[in-house]
C-alpha positions in Angstrom: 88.8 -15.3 -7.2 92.1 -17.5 -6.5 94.1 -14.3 -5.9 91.6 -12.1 -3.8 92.7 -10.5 -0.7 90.6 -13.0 2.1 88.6 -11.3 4.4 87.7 -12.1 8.1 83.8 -11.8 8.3 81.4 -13.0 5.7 79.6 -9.2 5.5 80.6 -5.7 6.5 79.9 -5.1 10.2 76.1 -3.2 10.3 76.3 -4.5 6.6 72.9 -3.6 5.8 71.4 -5.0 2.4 68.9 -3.5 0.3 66.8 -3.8 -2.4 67.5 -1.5 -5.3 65.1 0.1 -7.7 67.5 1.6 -9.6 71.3 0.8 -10.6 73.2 -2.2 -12.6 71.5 -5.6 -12.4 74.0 -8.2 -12.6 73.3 -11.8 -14.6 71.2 -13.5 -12.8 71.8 -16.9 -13.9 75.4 -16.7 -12.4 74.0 -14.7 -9.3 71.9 -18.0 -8.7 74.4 -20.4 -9.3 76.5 -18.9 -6.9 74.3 -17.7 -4.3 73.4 -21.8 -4.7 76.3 -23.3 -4.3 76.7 -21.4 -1.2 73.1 -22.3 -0.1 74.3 -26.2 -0.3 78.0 -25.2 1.4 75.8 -23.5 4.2 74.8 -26.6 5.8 78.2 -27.5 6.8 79.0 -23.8 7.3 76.8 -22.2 9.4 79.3 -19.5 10.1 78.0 -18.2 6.5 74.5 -19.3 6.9 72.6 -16.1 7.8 74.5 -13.8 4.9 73.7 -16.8 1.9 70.1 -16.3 3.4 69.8 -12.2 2.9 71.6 -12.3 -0.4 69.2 -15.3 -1.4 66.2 -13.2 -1.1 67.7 -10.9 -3.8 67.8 -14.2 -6.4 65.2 -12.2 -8.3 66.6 -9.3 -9.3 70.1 -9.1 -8.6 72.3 -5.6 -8.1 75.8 -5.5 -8.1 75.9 -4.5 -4.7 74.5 -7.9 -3.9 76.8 -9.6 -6.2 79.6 -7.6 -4.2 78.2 -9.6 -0.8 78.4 -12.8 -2.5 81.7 -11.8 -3.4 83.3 -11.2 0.0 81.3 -14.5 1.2 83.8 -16.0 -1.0 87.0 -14.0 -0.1 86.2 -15.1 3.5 85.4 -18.6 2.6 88.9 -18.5 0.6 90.4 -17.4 4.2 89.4 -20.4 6.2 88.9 -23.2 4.1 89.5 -25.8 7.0 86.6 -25.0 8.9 83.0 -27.1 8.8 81.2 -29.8 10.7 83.0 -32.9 10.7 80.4 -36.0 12.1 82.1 -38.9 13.5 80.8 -42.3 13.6 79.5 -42.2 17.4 76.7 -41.1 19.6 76.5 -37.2 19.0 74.3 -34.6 20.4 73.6 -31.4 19.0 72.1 -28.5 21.0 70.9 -25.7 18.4 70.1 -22.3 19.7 68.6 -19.6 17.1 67.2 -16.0 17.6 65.1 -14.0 15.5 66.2 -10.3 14.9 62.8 -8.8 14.9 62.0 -7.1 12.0 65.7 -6.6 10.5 64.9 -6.7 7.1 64.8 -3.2 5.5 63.1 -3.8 2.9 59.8 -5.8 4.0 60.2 -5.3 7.7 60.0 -9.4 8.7 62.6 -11.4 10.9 64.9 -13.2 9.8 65.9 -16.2 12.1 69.6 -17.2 12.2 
């Protein structure tokens, strides 16, 4: 991954994810140590937080195609490696605004909020 070609969004535009029944499953011990490490880099990325939540819910049974998402999370991450939330030492306020997607998940039909 030090020489991959960045990439400027963290998924494909109308990237849609899905679960497989059929295909190459992937080691899933290194699928969850990645897709982990991003989980604990998503708290000061939240540029990447909605993408590490879809390609957690595949932690089970992992498909190269979801190994190729966490992939290109990383060639993005490689593009802009400045960014993040930086707190000072000083009265801050944070105003969070979230929407759900109603129903977006193609596989089980539920929201996902981000």
């Amino acid at each position: 991954m030090l020489r991959c070609k960045p990439v400027e969004t963290p998924i494909e535009s109308n990237g849609k994810i899905k679960q497989r029944e059929n295909g190459d499953l992937v080691d899933r011990g290194r699928y969850q140590c990645l897709v982990g490490r991003l989980i604990y880099l998503s708290h000061t990325r939240p540029d990447i937080a909605f993408v590490v939540s879809v390609v957690s819910q595949y932690m089970h049974s992992p498909f190269e195609e979801h190994l190729e998402v966490v992939y290109r999370i990383l060639r993005y991450l490689k593009d802009d490696t400045r960014q993040g939330i930086i707190l000072k030492n000083e009265h801050t306020s944070i105003e969070v605004y979230t929407d759900a997607d109603w129903v977006g998940s193609i596989d089980d039909r539920k929201s996902t909020s981000g």
